[in-house]
MDAnalysis code that builds the backbone (N, CA, C; Angstrom):
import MDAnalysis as mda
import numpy as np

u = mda.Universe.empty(195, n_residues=65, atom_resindex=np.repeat(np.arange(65), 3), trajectory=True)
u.add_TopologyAttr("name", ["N", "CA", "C"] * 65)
u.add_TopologyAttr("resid", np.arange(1, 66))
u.add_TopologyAttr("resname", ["UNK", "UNK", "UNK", "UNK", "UNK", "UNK", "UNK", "UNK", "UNK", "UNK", "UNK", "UNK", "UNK", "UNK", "UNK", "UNK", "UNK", "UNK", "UNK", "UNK", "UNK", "UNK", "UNK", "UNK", "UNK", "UNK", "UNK", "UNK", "UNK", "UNK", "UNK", "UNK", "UNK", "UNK", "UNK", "UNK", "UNK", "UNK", "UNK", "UNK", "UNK", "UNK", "UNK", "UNK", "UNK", "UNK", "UNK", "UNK", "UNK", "UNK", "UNK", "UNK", "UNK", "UNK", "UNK", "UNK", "UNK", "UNK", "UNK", "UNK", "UNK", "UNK", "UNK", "UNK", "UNK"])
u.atoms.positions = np.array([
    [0.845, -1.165, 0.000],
    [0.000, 0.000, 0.000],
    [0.892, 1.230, 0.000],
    [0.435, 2.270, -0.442],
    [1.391, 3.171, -0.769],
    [0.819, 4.447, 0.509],
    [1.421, 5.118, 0.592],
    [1.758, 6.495, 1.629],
    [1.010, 7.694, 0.885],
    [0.070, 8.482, 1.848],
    [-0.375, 9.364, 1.218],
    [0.379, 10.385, 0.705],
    [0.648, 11.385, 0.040],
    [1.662, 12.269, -0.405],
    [3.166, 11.720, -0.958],
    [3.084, 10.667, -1.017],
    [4.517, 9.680, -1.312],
    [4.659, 9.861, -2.787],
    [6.165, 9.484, -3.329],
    [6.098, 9.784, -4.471],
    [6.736, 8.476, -5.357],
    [5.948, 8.266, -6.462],
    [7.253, 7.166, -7.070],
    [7.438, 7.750, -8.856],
    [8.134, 7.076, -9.196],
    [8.254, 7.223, -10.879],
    [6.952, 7.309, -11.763],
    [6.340, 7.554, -12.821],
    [5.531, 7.418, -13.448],
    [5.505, 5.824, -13.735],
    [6.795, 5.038, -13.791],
    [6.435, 3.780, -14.423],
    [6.231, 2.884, -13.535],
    [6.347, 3.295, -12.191],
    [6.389, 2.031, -10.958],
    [4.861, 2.113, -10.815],
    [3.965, 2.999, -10.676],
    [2.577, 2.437, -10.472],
    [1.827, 2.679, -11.446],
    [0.461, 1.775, -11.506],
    [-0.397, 1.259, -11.794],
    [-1.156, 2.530, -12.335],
    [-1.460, 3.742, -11.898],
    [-2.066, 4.898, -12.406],
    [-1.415, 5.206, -13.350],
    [0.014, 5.475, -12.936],
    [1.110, 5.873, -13.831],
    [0.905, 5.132, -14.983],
    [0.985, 4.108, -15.223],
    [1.097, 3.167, -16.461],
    [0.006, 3.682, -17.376],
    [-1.202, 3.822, -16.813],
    [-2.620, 4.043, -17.134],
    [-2.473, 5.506, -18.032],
    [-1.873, 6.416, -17.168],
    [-1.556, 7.484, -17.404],
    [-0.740, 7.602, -18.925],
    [0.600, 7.304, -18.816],
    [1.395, 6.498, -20.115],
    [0.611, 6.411, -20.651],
    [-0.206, 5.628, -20.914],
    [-0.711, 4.506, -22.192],
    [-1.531, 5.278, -22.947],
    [-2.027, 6.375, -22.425],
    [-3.037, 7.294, -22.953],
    [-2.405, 8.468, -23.500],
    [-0.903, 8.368, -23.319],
    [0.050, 10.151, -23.859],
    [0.153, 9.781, -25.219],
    [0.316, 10.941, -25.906],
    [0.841, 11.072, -27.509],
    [2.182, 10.059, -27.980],
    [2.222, 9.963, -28.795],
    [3.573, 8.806, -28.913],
    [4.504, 9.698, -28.714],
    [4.279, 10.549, -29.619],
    [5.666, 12.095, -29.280],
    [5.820, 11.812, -28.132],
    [4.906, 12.434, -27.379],
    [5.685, 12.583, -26.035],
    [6.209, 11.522, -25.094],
    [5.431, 10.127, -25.825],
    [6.288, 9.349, -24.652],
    [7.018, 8.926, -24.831],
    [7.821, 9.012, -26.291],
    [9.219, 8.941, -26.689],
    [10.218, 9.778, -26.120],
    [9.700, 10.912, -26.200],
    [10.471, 11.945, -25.255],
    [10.363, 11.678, -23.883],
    [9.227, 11.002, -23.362],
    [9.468, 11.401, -21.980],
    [10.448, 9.666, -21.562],
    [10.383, 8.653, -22.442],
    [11.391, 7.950, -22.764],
    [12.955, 8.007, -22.441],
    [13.180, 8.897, -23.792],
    [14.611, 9.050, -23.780],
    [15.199, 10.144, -22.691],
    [14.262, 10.762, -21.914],
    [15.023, 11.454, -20.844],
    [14.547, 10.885, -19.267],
    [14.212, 9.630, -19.310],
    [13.893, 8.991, -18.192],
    [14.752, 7.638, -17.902],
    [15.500, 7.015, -17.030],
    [15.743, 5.991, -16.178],
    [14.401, 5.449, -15.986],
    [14.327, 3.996, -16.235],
    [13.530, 2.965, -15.727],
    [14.134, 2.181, -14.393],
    [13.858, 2.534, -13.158],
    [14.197, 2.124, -11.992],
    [13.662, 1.386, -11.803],
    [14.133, 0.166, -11.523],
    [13.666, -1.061, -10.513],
    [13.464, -0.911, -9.332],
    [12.037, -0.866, -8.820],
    [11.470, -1.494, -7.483],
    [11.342, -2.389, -6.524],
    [11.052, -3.321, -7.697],
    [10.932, -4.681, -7.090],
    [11.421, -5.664, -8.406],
    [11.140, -6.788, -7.557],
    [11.790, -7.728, -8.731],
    [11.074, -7.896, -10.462],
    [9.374, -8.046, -10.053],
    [8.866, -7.903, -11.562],
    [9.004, -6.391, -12.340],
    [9.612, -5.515, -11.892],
    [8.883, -4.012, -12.854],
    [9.723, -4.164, -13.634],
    [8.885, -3.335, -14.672],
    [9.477, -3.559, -16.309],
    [10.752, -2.000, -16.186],
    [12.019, -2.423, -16.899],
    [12.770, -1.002, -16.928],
    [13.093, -0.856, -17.794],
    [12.649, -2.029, -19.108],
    [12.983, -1.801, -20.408],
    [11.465, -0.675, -20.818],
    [12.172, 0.020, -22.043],
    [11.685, 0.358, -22.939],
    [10.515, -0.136, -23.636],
    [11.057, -1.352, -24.141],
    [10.629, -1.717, -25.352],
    [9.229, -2.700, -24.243],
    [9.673, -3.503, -23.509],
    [9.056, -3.888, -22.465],
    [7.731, -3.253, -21.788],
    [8.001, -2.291, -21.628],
    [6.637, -0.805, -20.970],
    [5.950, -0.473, -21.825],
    [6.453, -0.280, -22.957],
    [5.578, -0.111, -24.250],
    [4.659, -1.337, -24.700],
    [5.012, -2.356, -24.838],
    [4.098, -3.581, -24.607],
    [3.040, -3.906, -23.353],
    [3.642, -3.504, -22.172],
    [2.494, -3.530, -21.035],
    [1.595, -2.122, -21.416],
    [1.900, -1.059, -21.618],
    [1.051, 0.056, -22.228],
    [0.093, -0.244, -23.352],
    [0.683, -0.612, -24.292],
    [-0.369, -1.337, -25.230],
    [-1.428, -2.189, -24.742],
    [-1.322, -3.123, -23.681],
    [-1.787, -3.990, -23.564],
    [-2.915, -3.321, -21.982],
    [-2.215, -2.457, -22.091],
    [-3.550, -1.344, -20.858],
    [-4.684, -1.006, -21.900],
    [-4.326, -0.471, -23.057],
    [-5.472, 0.287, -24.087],
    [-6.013, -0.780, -24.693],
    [-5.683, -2.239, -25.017],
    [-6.324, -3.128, -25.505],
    [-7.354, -3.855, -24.624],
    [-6.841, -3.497, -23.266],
    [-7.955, -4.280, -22.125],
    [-8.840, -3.072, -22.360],
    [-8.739, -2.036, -22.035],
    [-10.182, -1.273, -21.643],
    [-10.730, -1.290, -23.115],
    [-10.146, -1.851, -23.900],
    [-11.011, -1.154, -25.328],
    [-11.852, -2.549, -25.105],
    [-11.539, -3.973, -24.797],
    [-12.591, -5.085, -24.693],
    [-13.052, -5.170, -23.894],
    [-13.345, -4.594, -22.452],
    [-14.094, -3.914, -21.867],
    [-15.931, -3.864, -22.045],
])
């Protein structure tokens, strides 16, 4: 459970991702190449190419929904 006012990366949580998956490609290329993918824990994704596939796969669930 997370801490009220606490802060993490855009890619470590679950909103965040949500958030991602819905930005312009522009920008999340950019916000890409000027970001570190930090590891949390043992499953989080810190690849690239990796996050972009779990992102995709956020907009394909709510679209079958």
């Amino acid at each position: 459970m997370s801490k009220v006012g606490s802060r993490l990366p855009t890619h470590a949580t679950g909103l965040g991702k949500v958030s991602l998956a819905y930005v312009d490609q522009e920008e999340l290329d950019e916000w890409l190449d000027g970001v570190t993918l930090e590891r949390f824990t043992e499953n989080m994704v810190v690849d690239s190419a990796e996050l972009r596939g779990a992102l995709a796969r956020i907009v394909l669930t709510r679209r079958l929904l």
